[in-house]
VOGU-3710 file (C-alpha; in Angstrom, 3 decimals, decimal comma):
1> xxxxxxxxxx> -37,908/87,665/-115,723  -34,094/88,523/-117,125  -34,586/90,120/-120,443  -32,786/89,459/-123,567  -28,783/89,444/-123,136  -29,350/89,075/-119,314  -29,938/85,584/-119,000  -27,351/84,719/-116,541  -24,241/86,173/-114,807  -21,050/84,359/-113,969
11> xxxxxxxxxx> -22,932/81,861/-111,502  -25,870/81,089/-113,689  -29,546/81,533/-113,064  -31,702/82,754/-110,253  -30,212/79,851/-107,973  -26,885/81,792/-107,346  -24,420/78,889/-109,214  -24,058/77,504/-112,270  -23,143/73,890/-110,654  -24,740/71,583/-108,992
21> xxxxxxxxxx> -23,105/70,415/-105,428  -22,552/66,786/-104,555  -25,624/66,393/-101,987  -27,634/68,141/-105,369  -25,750/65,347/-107,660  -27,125/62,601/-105,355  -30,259/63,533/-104,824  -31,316/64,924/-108,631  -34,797/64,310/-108,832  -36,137/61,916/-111,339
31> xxxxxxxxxx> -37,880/63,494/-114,109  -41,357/61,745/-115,455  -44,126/62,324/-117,498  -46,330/62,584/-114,699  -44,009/64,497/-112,750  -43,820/67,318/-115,158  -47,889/67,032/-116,176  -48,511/67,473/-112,408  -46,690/70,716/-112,793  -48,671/72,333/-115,323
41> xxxxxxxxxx> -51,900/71,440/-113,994  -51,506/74,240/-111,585  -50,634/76,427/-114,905  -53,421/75,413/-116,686  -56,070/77,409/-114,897  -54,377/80,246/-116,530  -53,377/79,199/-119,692  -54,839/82,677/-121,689  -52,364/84,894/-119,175  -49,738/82,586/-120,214
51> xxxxxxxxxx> -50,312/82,647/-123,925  -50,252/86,506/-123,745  -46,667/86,561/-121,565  -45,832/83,962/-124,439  -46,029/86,463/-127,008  -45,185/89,283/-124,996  -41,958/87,495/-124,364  -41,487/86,943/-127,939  -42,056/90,378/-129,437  -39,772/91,714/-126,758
61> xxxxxxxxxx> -36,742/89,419/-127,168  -37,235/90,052/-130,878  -37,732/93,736/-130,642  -34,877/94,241/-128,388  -32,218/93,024/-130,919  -33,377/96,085/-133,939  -31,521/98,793/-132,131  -28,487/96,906/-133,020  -29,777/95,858/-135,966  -30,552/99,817/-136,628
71> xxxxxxxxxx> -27,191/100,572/-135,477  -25,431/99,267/-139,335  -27,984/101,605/-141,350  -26,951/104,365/-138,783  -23,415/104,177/-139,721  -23,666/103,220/-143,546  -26,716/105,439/-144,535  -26,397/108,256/-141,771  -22,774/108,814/-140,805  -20,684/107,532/-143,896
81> xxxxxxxxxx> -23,373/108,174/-146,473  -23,800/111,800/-144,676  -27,041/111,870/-144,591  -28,972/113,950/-141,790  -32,834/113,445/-142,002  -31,960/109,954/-142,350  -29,882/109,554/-139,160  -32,374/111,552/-137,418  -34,903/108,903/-139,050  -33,445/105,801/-137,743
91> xxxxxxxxxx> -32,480/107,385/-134,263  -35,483/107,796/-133,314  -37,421/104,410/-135,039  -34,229/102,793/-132,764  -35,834/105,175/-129,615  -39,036/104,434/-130,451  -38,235/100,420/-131,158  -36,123/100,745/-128,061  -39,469/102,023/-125,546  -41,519/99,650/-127,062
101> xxxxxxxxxx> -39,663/96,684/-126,491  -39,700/97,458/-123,132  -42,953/98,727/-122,497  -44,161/95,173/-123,338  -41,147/93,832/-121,215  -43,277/95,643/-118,573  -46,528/93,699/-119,560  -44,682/90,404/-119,530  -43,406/91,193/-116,086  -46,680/91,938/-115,002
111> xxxxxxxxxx> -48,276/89,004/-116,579  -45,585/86,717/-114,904  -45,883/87,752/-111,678  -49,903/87,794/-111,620  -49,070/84,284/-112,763  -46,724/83,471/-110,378  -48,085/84,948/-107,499  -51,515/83,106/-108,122  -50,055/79,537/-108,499  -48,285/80,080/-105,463
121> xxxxxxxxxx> -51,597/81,385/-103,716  -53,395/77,722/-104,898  -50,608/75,456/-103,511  -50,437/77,389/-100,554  -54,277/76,917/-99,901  -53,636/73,295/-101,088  -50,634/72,679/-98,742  -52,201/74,257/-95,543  -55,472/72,791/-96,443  -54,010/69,520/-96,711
131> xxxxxxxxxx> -51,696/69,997/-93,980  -54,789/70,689/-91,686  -55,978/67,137/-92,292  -52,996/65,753/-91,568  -52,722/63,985/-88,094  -51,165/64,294/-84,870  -48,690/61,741/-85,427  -47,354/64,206/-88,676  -46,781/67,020/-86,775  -44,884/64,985/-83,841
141> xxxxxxxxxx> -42,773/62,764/-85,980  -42,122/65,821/-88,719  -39,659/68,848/-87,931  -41,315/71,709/-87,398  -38,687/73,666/-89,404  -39,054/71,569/-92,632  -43,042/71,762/-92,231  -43,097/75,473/-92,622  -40,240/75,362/-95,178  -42,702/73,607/-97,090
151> xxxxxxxxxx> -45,274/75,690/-96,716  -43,066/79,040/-97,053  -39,484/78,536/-98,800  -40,102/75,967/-100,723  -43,300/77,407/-102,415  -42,120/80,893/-102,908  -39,968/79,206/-104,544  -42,438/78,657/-107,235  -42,854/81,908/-108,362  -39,060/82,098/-108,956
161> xxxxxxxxxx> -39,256/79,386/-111,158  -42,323/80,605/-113,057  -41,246/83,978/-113,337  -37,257/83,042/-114,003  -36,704/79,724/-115,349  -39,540/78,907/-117,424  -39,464/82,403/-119,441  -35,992/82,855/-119,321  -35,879/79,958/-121,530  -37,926/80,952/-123,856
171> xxxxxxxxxx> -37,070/84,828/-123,619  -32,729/83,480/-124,014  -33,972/81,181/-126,382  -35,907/83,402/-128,487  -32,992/85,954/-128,309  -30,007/83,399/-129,621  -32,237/82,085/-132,539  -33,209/86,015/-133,866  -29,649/87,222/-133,146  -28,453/84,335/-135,146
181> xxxxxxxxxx> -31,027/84,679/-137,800  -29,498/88,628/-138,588  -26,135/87,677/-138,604  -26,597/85,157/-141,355  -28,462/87,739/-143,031  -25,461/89,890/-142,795  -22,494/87,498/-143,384  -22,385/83,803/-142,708  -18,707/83,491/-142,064  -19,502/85,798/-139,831
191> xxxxxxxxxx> -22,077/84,390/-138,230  -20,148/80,751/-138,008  -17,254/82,537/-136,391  -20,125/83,605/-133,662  -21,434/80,263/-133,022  -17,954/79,089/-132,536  -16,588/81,392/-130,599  -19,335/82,603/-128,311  -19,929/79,377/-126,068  -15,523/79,478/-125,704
201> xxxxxxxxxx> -15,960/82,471/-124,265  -18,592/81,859/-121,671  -17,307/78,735/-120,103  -14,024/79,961/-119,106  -16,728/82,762/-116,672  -18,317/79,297/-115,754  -15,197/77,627/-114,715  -13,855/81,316/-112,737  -17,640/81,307/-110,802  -17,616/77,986/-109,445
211> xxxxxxxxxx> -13,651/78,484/-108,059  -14,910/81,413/-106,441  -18,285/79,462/-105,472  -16,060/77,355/-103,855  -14,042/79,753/-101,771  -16,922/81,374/-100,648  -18,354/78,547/-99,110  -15,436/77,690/-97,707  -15,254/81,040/-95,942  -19,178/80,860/-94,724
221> xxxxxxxxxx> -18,545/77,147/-93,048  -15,189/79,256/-91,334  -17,115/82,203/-90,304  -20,083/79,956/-88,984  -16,978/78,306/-86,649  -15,832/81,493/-85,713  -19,597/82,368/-84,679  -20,069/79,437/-82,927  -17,191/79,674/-80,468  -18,022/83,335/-80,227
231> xxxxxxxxxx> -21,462/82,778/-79,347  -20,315/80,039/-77,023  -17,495/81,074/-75,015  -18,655/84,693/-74,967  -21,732/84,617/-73,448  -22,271/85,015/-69,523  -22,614/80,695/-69,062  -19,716/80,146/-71,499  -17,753/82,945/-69,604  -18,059/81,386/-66,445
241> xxxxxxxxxx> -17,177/78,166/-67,746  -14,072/78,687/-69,163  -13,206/80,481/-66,502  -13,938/77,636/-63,826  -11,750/75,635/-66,018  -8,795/77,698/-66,853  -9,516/77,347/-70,720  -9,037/81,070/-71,826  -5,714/79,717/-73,889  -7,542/77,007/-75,073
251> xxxxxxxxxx> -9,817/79,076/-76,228  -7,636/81,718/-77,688  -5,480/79,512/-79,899  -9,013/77,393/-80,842  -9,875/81,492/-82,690  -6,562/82,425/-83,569  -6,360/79,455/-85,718  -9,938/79,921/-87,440  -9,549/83,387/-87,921  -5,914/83,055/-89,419
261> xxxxxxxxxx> -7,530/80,494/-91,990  -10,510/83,268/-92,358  -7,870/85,160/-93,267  -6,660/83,537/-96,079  -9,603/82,471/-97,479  -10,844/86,271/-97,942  -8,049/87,318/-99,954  -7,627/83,844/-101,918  -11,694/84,995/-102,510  -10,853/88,804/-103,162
271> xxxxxxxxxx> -7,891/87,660/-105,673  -10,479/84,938/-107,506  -13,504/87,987/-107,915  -10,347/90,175/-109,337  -9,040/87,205/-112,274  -12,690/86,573/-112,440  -13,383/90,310/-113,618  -10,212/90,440/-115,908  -11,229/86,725/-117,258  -14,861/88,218/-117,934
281> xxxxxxxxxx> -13,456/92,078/-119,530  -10,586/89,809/-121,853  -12,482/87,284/-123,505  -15,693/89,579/-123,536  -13,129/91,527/-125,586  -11,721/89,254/-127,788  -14,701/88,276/-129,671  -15,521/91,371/-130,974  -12,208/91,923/-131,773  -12,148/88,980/-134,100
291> xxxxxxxxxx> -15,038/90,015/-135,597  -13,193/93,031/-136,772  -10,535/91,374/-138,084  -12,238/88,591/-140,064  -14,360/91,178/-141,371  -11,883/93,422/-142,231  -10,333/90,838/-144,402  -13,406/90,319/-146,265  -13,140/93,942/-147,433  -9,563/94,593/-147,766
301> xxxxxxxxxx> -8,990/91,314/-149,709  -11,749/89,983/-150,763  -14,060/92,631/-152,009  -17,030/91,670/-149,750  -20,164/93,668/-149,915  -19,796/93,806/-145,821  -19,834/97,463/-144,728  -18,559/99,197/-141,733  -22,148/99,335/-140,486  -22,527/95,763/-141,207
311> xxxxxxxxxx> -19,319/94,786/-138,794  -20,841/96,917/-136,346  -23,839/95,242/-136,427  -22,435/91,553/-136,010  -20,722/93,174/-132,833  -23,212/94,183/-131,498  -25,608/91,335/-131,658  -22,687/89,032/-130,943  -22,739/91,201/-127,265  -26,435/90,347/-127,487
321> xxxxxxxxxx> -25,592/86,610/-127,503  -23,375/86,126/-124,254  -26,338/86,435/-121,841  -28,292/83,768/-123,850  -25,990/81,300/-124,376  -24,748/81,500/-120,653  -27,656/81,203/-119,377  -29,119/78,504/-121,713  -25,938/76,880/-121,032  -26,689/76,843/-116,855
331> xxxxxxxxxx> -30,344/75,662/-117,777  -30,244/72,398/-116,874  -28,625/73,076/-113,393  -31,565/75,354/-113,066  -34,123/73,261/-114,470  -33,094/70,201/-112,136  -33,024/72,673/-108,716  -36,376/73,573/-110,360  -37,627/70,201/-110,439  -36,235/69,061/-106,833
341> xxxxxxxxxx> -38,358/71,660/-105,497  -41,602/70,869/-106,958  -40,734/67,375/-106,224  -40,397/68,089/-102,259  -43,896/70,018/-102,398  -45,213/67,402/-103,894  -43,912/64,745/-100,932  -46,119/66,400/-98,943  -49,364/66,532/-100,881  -48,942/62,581/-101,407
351> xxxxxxxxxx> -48,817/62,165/-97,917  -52,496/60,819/-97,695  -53,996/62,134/-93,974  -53,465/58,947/-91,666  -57,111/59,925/-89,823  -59,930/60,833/-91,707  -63,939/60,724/-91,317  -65,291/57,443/-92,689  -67,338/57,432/-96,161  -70,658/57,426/-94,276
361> xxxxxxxxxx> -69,777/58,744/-91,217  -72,444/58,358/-87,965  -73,620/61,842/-86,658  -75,897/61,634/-83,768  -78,296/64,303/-82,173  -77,193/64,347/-78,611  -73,877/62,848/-77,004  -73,679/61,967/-73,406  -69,610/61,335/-73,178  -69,761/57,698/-72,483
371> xxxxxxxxxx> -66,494/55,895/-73,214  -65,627/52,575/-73,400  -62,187/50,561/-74,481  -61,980/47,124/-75,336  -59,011/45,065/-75,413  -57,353/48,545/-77,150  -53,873/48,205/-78,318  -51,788/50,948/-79,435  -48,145/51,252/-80,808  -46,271/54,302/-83,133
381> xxxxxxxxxx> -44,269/51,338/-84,240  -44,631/48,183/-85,348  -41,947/46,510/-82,924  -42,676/48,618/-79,635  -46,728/48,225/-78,182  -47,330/51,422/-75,815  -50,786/50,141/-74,362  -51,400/46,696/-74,087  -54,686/45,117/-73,600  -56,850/48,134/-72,401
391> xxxxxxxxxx> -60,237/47,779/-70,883  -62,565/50,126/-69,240  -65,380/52,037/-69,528  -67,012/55,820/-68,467  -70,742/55,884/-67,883  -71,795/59,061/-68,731  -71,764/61,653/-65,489  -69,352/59,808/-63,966  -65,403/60,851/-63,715  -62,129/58,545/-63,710
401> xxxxxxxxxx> -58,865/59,468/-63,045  -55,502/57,347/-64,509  -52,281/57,809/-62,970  -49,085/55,933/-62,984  -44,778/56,826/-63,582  -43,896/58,882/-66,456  -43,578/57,276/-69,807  -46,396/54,761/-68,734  -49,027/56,048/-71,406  -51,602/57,593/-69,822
411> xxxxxxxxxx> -52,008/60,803/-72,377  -52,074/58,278/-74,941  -54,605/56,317/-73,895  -57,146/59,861/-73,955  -55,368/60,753/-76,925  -57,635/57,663/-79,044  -60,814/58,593/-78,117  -61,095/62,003/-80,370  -58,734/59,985/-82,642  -55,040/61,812/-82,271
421> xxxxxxxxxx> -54,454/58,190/-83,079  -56,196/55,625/-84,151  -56,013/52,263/-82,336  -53,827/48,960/-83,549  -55,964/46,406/-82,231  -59,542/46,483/-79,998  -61,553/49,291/-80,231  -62,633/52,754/-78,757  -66,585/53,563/-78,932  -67,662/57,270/-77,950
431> xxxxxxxxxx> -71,779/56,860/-76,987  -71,871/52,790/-77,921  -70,384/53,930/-80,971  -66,515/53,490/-82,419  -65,272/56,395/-83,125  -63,886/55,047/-86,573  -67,237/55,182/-87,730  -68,779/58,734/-86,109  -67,490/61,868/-88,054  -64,564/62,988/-86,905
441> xxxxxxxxxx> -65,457/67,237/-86,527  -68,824/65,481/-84,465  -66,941/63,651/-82,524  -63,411/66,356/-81,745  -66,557/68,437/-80,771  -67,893/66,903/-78,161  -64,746/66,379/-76,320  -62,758/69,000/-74,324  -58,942/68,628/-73,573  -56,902/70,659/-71,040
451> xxxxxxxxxx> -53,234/69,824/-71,581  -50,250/70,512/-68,844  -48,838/72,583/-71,923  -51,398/75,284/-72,420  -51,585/77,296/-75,717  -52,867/80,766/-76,099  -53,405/82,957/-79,355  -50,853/86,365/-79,666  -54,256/88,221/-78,766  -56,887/88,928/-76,051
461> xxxxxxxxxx> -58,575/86,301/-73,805  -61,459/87,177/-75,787  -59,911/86,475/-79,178  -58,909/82,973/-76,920  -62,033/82,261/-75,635  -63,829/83,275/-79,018  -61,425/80,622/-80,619  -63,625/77,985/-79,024  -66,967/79,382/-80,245  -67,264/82,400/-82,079
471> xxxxxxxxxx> -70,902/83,403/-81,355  -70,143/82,984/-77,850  -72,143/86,226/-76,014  -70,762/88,307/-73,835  -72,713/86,606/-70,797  -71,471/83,134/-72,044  -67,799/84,537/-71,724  -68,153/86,234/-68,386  -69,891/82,710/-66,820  -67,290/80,527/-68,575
481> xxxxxxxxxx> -64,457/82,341/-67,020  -66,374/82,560/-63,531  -66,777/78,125/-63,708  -62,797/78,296/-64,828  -61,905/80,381/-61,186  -60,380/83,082/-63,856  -63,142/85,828/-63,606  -61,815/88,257/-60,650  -58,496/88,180/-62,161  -59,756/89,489/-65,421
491> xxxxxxxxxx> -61,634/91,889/-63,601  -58,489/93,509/-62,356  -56,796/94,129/-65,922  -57,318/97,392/-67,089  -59,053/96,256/-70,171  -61,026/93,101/-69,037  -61,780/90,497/-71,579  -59,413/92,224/-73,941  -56,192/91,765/-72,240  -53,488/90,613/-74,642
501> xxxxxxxxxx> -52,046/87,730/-73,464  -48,531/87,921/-75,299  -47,180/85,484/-77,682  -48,169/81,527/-76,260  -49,881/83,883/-73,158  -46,300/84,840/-71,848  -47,938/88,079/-70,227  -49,450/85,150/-67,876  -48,700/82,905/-65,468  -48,690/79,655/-65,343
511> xxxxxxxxxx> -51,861/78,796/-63,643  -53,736/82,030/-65,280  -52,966/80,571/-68,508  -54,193/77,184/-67,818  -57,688/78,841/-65,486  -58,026/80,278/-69,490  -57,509/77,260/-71,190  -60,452/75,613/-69,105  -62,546/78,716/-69,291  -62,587/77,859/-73,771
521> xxxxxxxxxx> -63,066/74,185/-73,207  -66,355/75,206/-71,031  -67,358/77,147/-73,712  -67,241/74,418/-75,850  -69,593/73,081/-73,667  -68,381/69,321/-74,158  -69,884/66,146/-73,463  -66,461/64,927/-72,077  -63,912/66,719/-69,822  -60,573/65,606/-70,177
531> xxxxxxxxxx> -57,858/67,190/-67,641  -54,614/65,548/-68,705  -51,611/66,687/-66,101  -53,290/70,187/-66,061  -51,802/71,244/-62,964  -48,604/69,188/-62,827  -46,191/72,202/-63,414  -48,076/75,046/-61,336  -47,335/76,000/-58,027  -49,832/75,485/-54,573
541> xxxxxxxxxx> -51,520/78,338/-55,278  -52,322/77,745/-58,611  -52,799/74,148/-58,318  -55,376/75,210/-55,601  -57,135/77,844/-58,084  -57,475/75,327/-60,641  -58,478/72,908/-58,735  -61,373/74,808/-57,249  -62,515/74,944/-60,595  -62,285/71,387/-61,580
551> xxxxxxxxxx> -63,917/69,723/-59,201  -67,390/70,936/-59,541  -66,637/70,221/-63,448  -65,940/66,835/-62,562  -68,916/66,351/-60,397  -71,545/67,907/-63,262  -70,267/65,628/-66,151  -68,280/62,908/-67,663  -64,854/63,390/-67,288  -61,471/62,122/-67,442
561> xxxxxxxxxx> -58,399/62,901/-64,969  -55,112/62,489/-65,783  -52,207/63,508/-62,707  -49,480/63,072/-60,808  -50,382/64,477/-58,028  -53,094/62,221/-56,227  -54,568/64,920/-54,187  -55,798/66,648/-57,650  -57,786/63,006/-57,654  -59,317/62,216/-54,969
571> xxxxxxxxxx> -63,307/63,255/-56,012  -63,195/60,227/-58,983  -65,370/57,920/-59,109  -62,572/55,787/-59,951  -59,112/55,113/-60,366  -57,319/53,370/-63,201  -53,298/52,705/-62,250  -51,259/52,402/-65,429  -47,542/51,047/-65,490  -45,719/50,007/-68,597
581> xxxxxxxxxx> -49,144/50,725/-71,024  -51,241/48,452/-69,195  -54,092/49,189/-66,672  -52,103/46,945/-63,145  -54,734/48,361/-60,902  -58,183/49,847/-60,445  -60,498/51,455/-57,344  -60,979/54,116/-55,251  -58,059/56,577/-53,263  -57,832/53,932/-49,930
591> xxxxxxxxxx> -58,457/50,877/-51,273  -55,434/51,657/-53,654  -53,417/52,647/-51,053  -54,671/49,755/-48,945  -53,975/47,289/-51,553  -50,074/47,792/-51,323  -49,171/48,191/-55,176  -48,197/50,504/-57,600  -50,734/52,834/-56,569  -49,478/52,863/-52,923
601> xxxxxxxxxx> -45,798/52,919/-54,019  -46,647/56,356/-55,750  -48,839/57,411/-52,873  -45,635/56,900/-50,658  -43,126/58,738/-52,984  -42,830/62,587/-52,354  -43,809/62,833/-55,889  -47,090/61,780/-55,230  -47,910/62,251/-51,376  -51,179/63,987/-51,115
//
């Protein structure tokens, strides 16, 4: 928290400026009752810490203004008045004023940050709590980036606010009105001459920071063109591309220009910080100056009790007042940035989860995997239906296997029964049940998904494996990774079961990750199998090690196949054909192939010869 007299530098406030830009001018927040209730709420767990930073704020900002205050008797009764014990008297009450003020500046640091950090630690748990429940369609229609801005930036943010904004207006405030309150004390032409002249003096800094604002973000956007062609035509693909096309001029003159106007803006930059300094030194200057000179008046000609300790005084608390009154003057930039923020956290925690367990949700003892769809429509939007009309249905024990082009919608149609999505029109039942009315952690559990694009832990395969069952014994592991084909190669690796895998598994390959990925789902021990493209982008030899694990999965419980490749088919007890989100065909390998349609046109493509 800036302490008294340091309430804000030429910019303003912890934000860096003491202006708002035009995208900030457009998009100001709206400030409401409710908005700014919903912001102490999270304060009002700890209202007792804040009532003690309160008045440690108070006594601090007020105890930091009696050395000057001190300062007048110093001169009058010590110095002039010659006077030893009592200049060594009020030296050290101004010390020992001095270390208490900011011994509890100390306390009210600590008490803001313990404040601070805890508020941030509850919206943090709110936010990833929240953003848990969230579903899939969230995290696929959101940017990644802005997600974990939210979650990071944004709320760390907080604590800046708490622990800047917030106290430094009450610490500037509580500053300006004491300062004030001594100078009128002392002399209240004085004192009027301060009010007047100490917000002249501060805008003049506010005008010289936002020129030089300016010019420094003028010079960032350069330097990030400069970077850009750097990183562009300098690396070995760039290189060979301007060479192939004789653009090494073109080039050239494309950085000689930026840099020449890099140039320029660094010393128009340089020059602004320098009048900014002599802008900030002269009229810091000139106030004081006039204080001496009005006062000295009052003496010379008109017999005022003011003393020279007195003038010294005003001085110095007029110093005290820049700070304060440039800061308090930048508040409402600060308070609005302030607000924007809490008002983008907030965006998020009113986005209500799209796919949630019902009221009374349906939990059943056993599940046997059986599926069926009825007349199941699906769209993201409105205007655009990705399945149309789907019916089938999955006896339990049996397998079925859906293929068709790209883009058709076959992941999306697996993706409804443990409720990625929910369905627009028809329904999805999971046991004879829908699965809009069966609890939604029952019902994710009892289904097992192996994606084409794997995901490991940055751990070991046990940590991995663990991930799907964390009182999974040692035994369990070993047998799980023997059913997923994955066993002997663990074996090999100098520390078995706890071989780190790398960052997403990129110590692996391809097919060891995905022989891994099957290994958890058995652990899960799920009542449905789903394989959707899981060996699309291995090679043979993986494809061939995965698929000797699959197929006795497929043949000891219900399961669902999704693939490209027709050969990775072939042991299903049946075969749906999707094109353009509806089900065109349906039957086994050769009566498919037999039949002459879509299923025999993919048979007959390279893509998807067996």
């Amino acid at each position: 928290m800036p302490g008294p007299g340091h309430g804000g530098g030429p910019h303003g406030g912890r934000f860096g400026r003491a202006y708002l830009t035009e995208e900030e001018k457009a998009n100001k927040p709206k400030v409401t009752k409710d908005l700014i209730r919903r912001i102490f709420s999270y304060l009002l767990p700890y209202w007792k810490q804040m009532l003690l930073a309160l008045v440690c704020i108070t006594l601090s900002s007020a105890l930091n203004l009696w050395p000057a205050i001190l300062t007048g008797r110093i001169i009058d009764e010590g110095l002039i008045g010659r006077n030893l014990p009592a200049l060594i008297r009020l030296i050290l009450l101004s010390l020992a004023v001095m270390l208490s003020a900011n011994l509890i500046g100390v306390a009210e640091s600590y008490l803001n940050s313990w404040i601070a950090q805890h508020i941030t630690y509850d919206m943090r748990n709110q936010m990833f709590l929240h953003l848990q429940q969230m579903s899939h369609r969230f995290f696929t229609t959101n940017n990644q980036g802005d997600i974990i801005t939210r979650m990071t930036s944004d709320i760390s943010g907080v604590e800046s606010i708490i622990t800047s904004t917030f106290s430094s207006i009450l610490s500037n405030g509580v500053t300006l009105i004491a300062a004030l309150i001594a100078m009128f004390q002392k002399n209240a032409v004085l004192a009027l001459l301060g009010i007047v002249i100490v917000p002249l003096f501060t805008l003049p800094t506010r005008m010289a920071g936002k020129t030089r604002w300016t010019l420094t973000r003028e010079a960032q956007a350069c330097n990030d063109e400069i970077n850009g062609i750097l990183n562009e035509t300098l690396s070995v693909s760039g290189q060979l591309l301007v060479k192939l096309f004789c653009k090494e001029e073109y080039e050239f003159e494309r950085y000689e220009t930026l840099n020449r106007k890099m140039i320029g803006l660094n010393i128009r930059e340089g020059m602004a910080g320098r009048w900014f300094r002599v802008v900030i030194m002269t009229f810091s200057g000139i106030g004081p100056m006039l204080l001496y000179l009005v006062g000295g008046i009052l003496i010379m000609k008109y017999n005022s009790a003011l003393t020279v300790g007195d003038i010294t005084v005003m001085v110095a608390l007029l110093g005290k007042m820049y700070g304060p009154v440039n800061s308090l003057l930048n508040i409402q930039v600060d308070w609005i940035r302030s607000m924007a923020m809490f008002t983008r956290i907030f965006e998020y925690f009113d986005m209500p989860p799209e796919i949630r367990s019902p009221e009374h949700p349906v939990v059943p003892e056993k599940a046997a995997g059986e599926v069926r769809f009825t007349h199941v429509d699906f769209s993201y939007e409105p205007s655009r239906l990705i399945l149309k009309d789907i019916n089938f249905s999955l006896d339990s024990g049996k397998s079925i296997a859906i293929v068709g082009p790209s883009g058709s919608g076959k992941s999306t149609i697996v993706n409804l029964i443990p409720r990625l999505y929910d369905v627009s029109a028809g329904s999805v039942t999971f046991d004879g049940i829908n699965v809009k009315d069966l609890d939604l952690t029952w019902l994710r559990g009892r289904i097992g998904i192996v994606t084409q694009d794997t995901y490991l832990f940055n751990g070991s395969i046990r940590e991995n494996l663990l991930y799907a069952r964390s009182d999974a014994t040692e035994e369990e592991l070993i047998e799980a990774c023997r059913k997923a084909n994955i066993y002997d190669f663990i074996k090999q690796q100098e520390k078995g079961l706890d071989t780190l895998v790398g960052n997403r598994g990129l110590k692996l390959s391809g097919g060891e990750k995905q022989r891994i990925s099957i290994a958890r789902v058995l652990l899960k021990n799920p009542a449905l199998l789903i394989f959707d493209e899981a060996t699309s982008a291995l090679d043979s030899i993986s494809e061939q090690a995965i698929q000797e694990a699959v197929d006795p999965l497929i043949g000891s419980r219900t399961s669902i196949l999704i693939a490209h490749r027709l050969s990775t088919i072939l042991a299903a007890d049946e075969i749906l054909v999707v094109r353009d989100g509806s089900i065109v065909e349906r039957g086994k390998h050769d009566d498919l192939v037999n039949a002459g349609g879509t299923y025999a046109e993919l048979y007959r493509t390279q893509f998807g010869r067996a």
